[in-house]
Each structure stands twice: as C-alpha cells, then as structure tokens.
C-alpha positions in Angstrom: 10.1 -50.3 38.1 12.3 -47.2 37.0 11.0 -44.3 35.7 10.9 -43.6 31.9 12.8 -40.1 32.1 12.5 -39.5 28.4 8.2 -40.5 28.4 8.3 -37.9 31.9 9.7 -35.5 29.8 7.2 -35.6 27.1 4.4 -35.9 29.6 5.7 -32.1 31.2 5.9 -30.7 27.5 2.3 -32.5 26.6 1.4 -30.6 30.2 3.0 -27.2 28.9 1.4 -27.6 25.4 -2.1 -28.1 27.0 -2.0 -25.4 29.1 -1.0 -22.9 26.6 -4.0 -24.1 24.1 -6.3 -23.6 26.9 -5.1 -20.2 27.6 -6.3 -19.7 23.6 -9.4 -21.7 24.0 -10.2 -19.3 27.1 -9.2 -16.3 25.2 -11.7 -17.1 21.9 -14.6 -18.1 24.8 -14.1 -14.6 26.5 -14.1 -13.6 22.9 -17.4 -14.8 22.4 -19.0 -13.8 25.1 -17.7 -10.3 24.7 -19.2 -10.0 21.2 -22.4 -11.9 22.0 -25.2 -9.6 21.8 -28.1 -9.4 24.6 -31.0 -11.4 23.7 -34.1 -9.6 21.9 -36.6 -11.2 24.8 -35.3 -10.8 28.5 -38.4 -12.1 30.3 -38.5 -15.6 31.7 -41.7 -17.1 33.3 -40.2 -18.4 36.2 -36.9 -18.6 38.4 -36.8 -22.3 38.2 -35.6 -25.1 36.4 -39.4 -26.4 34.3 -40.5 -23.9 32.3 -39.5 -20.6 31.0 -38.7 -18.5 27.4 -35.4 -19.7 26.1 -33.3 -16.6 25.4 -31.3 -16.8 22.2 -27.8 -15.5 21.2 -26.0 -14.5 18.1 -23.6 -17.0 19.7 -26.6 -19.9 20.3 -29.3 -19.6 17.9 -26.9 -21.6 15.0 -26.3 -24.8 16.1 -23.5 -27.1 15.6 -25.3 -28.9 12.4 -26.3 -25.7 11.0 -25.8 -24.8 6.9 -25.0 -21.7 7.0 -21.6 -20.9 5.5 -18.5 -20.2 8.3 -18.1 -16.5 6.4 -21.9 -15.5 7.0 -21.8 -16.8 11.0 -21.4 -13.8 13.3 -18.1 -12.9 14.5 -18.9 -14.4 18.2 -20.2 -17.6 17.0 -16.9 -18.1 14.7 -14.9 -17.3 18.1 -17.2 -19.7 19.7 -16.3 -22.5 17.2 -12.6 -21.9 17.4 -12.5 -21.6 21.2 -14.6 -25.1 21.5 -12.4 -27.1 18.6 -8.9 -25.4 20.5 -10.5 -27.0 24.0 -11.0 -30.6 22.2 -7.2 -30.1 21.3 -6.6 -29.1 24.5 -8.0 -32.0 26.2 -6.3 -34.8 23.7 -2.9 -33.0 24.3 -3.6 -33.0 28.5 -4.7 -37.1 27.7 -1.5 -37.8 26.2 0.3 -36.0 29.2 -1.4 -38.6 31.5 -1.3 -41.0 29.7 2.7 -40.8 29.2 3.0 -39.7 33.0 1.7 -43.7 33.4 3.7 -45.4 30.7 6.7 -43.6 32.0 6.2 -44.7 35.8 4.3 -47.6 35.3 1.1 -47.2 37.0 -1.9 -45.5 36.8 -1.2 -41.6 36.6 -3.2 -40.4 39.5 -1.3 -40.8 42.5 -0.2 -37.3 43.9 -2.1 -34.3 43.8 -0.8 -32.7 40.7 -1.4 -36.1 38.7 -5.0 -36.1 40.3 -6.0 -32.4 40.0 -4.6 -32.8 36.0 -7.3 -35.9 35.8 -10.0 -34.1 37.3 -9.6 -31.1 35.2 -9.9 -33.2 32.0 -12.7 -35.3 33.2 -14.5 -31.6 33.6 -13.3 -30.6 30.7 -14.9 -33.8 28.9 -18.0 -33.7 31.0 -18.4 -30.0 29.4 -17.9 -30.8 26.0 -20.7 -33.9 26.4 -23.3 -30.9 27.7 -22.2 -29.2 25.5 -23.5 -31.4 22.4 -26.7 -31.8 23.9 -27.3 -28.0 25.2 -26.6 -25.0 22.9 -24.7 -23.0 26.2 -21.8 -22.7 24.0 -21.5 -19.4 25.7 -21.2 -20.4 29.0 -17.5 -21.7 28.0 -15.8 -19.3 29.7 -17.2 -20.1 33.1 -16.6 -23.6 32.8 -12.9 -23.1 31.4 -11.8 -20.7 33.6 -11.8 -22.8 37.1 -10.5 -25.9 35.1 -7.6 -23.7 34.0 -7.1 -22.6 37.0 -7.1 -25.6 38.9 -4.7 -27.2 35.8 -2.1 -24.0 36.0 -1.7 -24.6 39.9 -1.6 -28.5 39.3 1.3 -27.9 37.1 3.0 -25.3 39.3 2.4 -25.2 42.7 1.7 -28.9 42.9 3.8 -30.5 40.4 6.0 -33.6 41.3 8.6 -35.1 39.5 7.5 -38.9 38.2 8.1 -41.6 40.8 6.8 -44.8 41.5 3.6 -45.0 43.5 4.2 -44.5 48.0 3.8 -48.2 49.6 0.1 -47.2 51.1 -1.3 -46.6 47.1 0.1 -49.5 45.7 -3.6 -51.1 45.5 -5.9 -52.0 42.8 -8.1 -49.7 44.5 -6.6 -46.9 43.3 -7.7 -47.6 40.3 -11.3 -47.6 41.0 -11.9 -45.4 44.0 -9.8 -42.5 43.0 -10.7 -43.0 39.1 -14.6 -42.4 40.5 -13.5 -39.3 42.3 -11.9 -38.3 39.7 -15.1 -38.4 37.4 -17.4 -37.5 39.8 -15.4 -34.2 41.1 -15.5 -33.7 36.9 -18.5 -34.0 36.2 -19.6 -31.5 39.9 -17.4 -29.1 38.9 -19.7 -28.7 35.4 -23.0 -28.5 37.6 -21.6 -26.4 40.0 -20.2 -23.8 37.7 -23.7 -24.0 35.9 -25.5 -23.2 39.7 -23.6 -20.0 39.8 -24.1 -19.0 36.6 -27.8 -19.7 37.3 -27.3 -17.3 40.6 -26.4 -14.4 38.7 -29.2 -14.9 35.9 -31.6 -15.0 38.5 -30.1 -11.9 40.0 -30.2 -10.3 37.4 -33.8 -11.1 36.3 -34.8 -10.1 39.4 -32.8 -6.6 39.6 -32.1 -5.7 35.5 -29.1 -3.1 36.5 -27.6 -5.9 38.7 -24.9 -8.3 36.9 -26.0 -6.3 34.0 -23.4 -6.8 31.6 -22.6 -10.6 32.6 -26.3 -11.5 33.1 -28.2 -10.5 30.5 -25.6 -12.9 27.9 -26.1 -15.9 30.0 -28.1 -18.5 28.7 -31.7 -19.2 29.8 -32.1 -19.5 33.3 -33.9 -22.6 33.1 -31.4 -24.4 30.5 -28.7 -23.3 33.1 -31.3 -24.9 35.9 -31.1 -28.2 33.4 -27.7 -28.4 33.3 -27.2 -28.3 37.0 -29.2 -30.8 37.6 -29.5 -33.5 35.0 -24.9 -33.0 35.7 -25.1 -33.5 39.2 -27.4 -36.5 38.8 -25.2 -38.1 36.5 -22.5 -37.7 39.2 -24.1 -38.3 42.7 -24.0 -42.5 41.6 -20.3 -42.1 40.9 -19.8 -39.8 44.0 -21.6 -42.8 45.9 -19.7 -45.4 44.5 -16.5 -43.7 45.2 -16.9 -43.5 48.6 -18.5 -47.0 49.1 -15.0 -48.4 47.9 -12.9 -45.8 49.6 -14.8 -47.3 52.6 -13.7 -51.1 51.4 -10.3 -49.6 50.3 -10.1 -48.6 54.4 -11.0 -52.1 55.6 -8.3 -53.7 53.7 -5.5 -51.3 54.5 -6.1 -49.8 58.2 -8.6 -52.8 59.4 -12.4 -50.7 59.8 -14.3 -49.2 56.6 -14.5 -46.0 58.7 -12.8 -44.1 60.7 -13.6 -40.2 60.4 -10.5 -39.4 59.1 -10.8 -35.6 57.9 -10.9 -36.8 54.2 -13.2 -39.1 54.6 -15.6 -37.0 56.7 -15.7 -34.0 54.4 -16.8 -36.4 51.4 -19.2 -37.8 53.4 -20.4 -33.7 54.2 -20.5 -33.4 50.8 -22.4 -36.5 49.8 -25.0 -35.2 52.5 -25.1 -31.7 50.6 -25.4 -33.1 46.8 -28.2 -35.5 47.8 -29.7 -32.2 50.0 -29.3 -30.3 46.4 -31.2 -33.2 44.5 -33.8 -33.5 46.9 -34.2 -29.9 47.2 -34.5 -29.6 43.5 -36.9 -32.1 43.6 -38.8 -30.5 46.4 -41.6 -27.7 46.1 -40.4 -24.4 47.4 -36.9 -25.1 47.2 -36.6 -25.5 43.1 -34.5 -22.7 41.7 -32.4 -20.2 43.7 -32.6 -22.3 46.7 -31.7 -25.5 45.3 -29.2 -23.4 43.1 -27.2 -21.9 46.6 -27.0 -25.5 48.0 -25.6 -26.7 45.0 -22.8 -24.0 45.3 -22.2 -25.0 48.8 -21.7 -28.1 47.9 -19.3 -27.6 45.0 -17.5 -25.0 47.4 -17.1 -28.1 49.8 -15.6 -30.1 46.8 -12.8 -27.7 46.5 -12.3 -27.1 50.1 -11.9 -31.5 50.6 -9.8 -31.2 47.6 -7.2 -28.2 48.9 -7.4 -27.8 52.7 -8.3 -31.1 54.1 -5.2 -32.9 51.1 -2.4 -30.2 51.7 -2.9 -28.2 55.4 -4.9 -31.0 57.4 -3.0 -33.9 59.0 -4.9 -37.1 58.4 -4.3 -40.5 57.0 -5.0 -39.4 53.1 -2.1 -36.9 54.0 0.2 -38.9 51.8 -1.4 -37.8 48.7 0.0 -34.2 48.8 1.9 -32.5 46.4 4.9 -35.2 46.5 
C-alpha cells in the first residue's frame, strides 16, 4: 500500500518532540543526582545482592505516595519528580511516533534499524519506569536515560529512513512476534545491564572510598542495585528465549533449516549463553555480586555489539535490516 506522507511527517516531528523532552528529562535527572547529598551511613554488609544496609538519599527517602507538601521536598527530589513525569511524556510522545510510522506505511513499525532501535529504546524506557514503581532508585535515572538517549539520537540520525513499505524477506507474520520479543527483551537488558554497572562502581567504591568518589557514594544501595539486575534480567531471559526459538522457526519457513549460523543468529545465541551464565552465576556461591555483576556487563556489551556491528558492518542474511 502507499505511504501516508502527511502521518510520516507527524511520526518525524512526534520523533523530534520526543527527543527534545528527553534531553530535559536527562537534564532534571543529572539535576538530581547533582544535588543529591551522600548518604549519612556508607557501610554495607556485603558486596552482594541478599543482604546489606539500604543507603538513603535526600532524593530516595520520600517516596512516590509521600504527604509531604511539593514546596517542603528537597530541591533534588522536586528535580527528580520533574525529570521522571518529563520521561512518561517522553515515552507517550515516542509511542505516538511509532505508532503513526505504522498507520502511515501500513505495517508494523519495526522493520529497519532506526524503526527498531526507536522500539527498543521505549521498551527500556518503559521497563525503567516499571522498576522504578517498585524500587525507590529514582536516582539512578540518569544512567538508565543516558544510553536510551543515545541509542534514540543515533536512531533518528545516523539511521533514520524515510517510510517505505516493508522489503519482500520481512513481509511475515513473524515479524511481528520474533522481532516484537527482541525488542522487549533488548528493553528490558538494557535496564539490568545499566543497573550491573552501576553496581560495579558502588562496589568499587565500597571497596576503595577515594575511588568513583563523587559518582559512587550517591548510588543507591549496592544490594538494591544487585536486585534490580537480577530480578530485570529474569524477567527478560524467557522473552530473549522465545525470541530466538521463533527466529529459529521464522528461518525454517523462509531459507528451508531453523539454523544456519548466520552471524546474527550466532551472536544471539552467544548472548543467550552469557545471560543464562549471569543467572546461574548469580545463583551460584562464589560468583554472587561483582562476578555475577561483570558477566552481566559482558553480556549487555554483546547486546549492543549484535545490535551495531553484526546489523550494519557484517554481511549476513539479516543484512537487510540496516539502516534502509
């Protein structure tokens, strides 16, 4: 069908719009964490995920259902507020930008690498604000908004591409539901991993005071940030697995074998190894904490390299889901 230039053009301003609210969002998070004091206890039990002293912040210790009046709330917890309500807005405005990409070519609005990297970054961006209802790591905004930014800026820059109608090797109903599980699942990893390396420099810092002083010592506590890592990366591993099980099925019905060790298809399978190496090294005795935490990071640092490298420089048969 032809494309709906008029709903394109509303999807690229919805685009613009959303990246200039983030940009604000980001700004009141750095904001935050800038003006959010050191907490009054530094020690922690233990380096690991059970257990430990909860540190509190200006920014943390009123939580969302709290009574006390918006004049009387420190200045960083106000910031706070503001950047979290502008990143809600931020995320409805980048829905409506998908969501007129696909009315105005009439499919679903994931099928080139800017449409895909824009889903993924809002599926982190809602995976973040779900945490962050049942965690008060307000605080850790910043780290978490930064990289979708990023990844949202270039999307809509280096990648973007005009709206056409789906290439002849997508049109599948399996784009729907193996790419829509990537999608989530990269979400939802890019959450945990952001929440590993925050966890790396907390536990740095614990260990060596002086070290990552002025980052470290405002992060939440280390086993909250240990939580999150996990319980986000557990949520995700299912999806991750599903994912690839229909990619696999997707294969059989368009190139005749469910696997072929196409580059793609063998650096998700490297990562699938890595995330359930992370969970079971969580799991495992001697490996909880800053172990488990550095294989997580490996993991997520995979993610990113599938999602860059193997899509744009490698030559492979996913190679059609570049930037055009």
């Amino acid at each position: 069908m032809p494309v709906d230039e008029t709903l394109s053009v509303y999807s690229d301003l919805c685009l613009a719009s959303a990246l200039v609210i983030y940009v604000l969002a980001l700004l009141l998070q750095a904001a935050e964490y800038g003006f959010t004091r050191k907490p009054k206890t530094a020690k922690t039990s233990a380096l690991v995920g059970a257990g430990g002293t909860t540190s509190t912040t200006d920014a943390d210790a009123t939580t969302a259902g709290s009574d006390t009046p918006p004049s009387r709330r420190p200045l960083a917890e106000r910031l706070g507020r503001m950047g979290v309500s502008l990143t809600v807005l931020g995320a409805v405005v980048q829905l409506a930008s998908l969501v007129l990409r696909g009315f105005a070519t009439g499919r679903v609005p994931w099928g080139n690498m800017y449409e895909y990297i824009s889903a993924l970054s809002l599926a982190a961006v809602v995976a973040w604000l779900f945490v962050l209802r049942r965690h008060p790591i307000r605080v850790l905004g910043v780290f978490v908004l930064l990289p979708v930014f990023i990844l949202y800026f270039v999307a809509g820059t280096v990648l973007y591409a005009e709206a056409a109608p789906l290439v002849a090797s997508l049109r599948s109903i399996w784009i729907v539901i193996h790419v829509s599980a990537a999608i989530v699942g990269s979400g939802i990893f890019l959450v945990s991993g952001t929440a590993s390396v925050a966890y790396l420099i907390k536990a740095a810092h614990l260990a060596k005071p002086k070290r990552f002083a002025f980052v470290g010592e405002k992060l939440p506590d280390i086993a909250v940030l240990d939580r999150v890592a996990y319980r986000s990366a557990v949520f995700a591993f299912p999806i991750l697995t599903f994912g690839i099980i229909c990619g696999a099925i997707w294969a059989e019905a368009a190139w005749g074998r469910f696997w072929g060790w196409d580059p793609k298809e063998t650096v998700a399978f490297i990562c699938w190894v890595v995330y359930a190496g992370y969970l079971h090294a969580r799991a495992t005795s001697g490996w909880r904490g800053t172990r488990a935490a550095w294989v997580n990071v490996i993991a997520f640092a995979l993610n990113l390299f599938n999602l860059f490298f193997i899509n744009l420089v490698v030559a492979g048969l996913h190679s059609y889901a570049g930037v055009g």
